[in-house]
C-alpha positions as semicolon CSV with decimal commas, in nm:
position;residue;x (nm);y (nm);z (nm)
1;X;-10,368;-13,486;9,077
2;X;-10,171;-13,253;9,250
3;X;-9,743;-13,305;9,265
4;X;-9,504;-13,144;9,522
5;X;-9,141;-13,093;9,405
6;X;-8,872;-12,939;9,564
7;X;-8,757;-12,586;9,447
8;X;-8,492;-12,715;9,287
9;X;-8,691;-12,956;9,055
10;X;-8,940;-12,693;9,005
11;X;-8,669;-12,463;8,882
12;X;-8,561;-12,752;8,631
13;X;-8,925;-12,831;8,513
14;X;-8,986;-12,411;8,476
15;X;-8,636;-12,397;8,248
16;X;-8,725;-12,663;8,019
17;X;-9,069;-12,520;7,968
18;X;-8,871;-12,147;7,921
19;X;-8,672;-12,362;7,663
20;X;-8,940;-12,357;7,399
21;X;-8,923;-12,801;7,428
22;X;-9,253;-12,804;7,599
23;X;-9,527;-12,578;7,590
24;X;-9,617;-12,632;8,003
25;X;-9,512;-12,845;8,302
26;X;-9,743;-13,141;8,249
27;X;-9,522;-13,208;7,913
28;X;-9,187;-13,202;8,105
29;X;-9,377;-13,452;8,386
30;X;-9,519;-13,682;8,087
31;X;-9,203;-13,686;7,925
32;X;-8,971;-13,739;8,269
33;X;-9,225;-14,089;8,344
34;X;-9,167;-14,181;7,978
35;X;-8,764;-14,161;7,999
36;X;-8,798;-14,356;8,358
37;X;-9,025;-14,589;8,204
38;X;-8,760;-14,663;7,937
39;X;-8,490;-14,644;8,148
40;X;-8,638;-14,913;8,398
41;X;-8,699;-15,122;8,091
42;X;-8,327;-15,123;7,988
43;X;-8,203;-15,186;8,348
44;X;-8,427;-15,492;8,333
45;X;-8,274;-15,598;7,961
46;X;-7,901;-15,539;8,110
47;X;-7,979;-15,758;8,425
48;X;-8,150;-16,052;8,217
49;X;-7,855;-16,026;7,967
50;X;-7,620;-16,054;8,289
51;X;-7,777;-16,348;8,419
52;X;-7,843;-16,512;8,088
53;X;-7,445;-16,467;8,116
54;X;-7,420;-16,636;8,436
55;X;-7,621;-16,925;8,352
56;X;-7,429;-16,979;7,987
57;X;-7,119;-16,975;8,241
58;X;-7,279;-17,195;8,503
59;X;-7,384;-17,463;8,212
60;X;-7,049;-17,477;8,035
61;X;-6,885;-17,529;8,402
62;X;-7,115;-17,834;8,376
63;X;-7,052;-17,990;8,069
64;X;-6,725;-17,975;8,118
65;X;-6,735;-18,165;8,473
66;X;-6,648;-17,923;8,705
67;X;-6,964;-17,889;8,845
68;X;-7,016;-18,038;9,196
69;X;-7,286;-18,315;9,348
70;X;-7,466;-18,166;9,686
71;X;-7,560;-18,519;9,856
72;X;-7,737;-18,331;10,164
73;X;-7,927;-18,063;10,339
74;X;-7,641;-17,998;10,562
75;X;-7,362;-17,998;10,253
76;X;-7,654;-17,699;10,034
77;X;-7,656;-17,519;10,408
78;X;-7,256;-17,484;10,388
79;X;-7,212;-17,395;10,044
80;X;-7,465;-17,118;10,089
81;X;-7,260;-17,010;10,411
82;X;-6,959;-17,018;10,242
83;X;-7,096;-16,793;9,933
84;X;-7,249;-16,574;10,155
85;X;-6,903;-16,514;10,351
């Protein structure tokens, strides 16, 4: 496999193999995915945890009545107008 980076990256991946951390570039690359991999896994945790927020608030708004009844098509159509404006 073969990887272009720009000159700056290069630079970055050359000082943290100068650094004594990692013995060659391949470490800094493996090590770069890992960290994104983990980092896409807590962005996924923080927007579950948001919407598991959303839904608590959503459900409480119901039990307590203050939800509303959609009796037609036209009446969903207009509530999604007026949430997207």
């Amino acid at each position: 496999m073969h990887v272009s980076l720009t000159a700056e990256l290069e630079s970055r991946v050359k000082a943290k193999v100068e650094s004594g951390l990692y013995n060659n570039a391949s470490e800094v690359i493996r090590e770069a995915l890992r960290f994104m991999d983990t980092h896409e896994d807590w962005i996924h945790e923080v927007k579950l945890a948001h919407l598991r927020e959303q839904l608590k608030t959503g459900t409480d708004e119901l039990d307590r009545g203050a939800g509303i009844t959609i009796e037609s098509k036209a009446a969903l159509d207009s509530l999604f107008d007026d949430i997207k404006a």
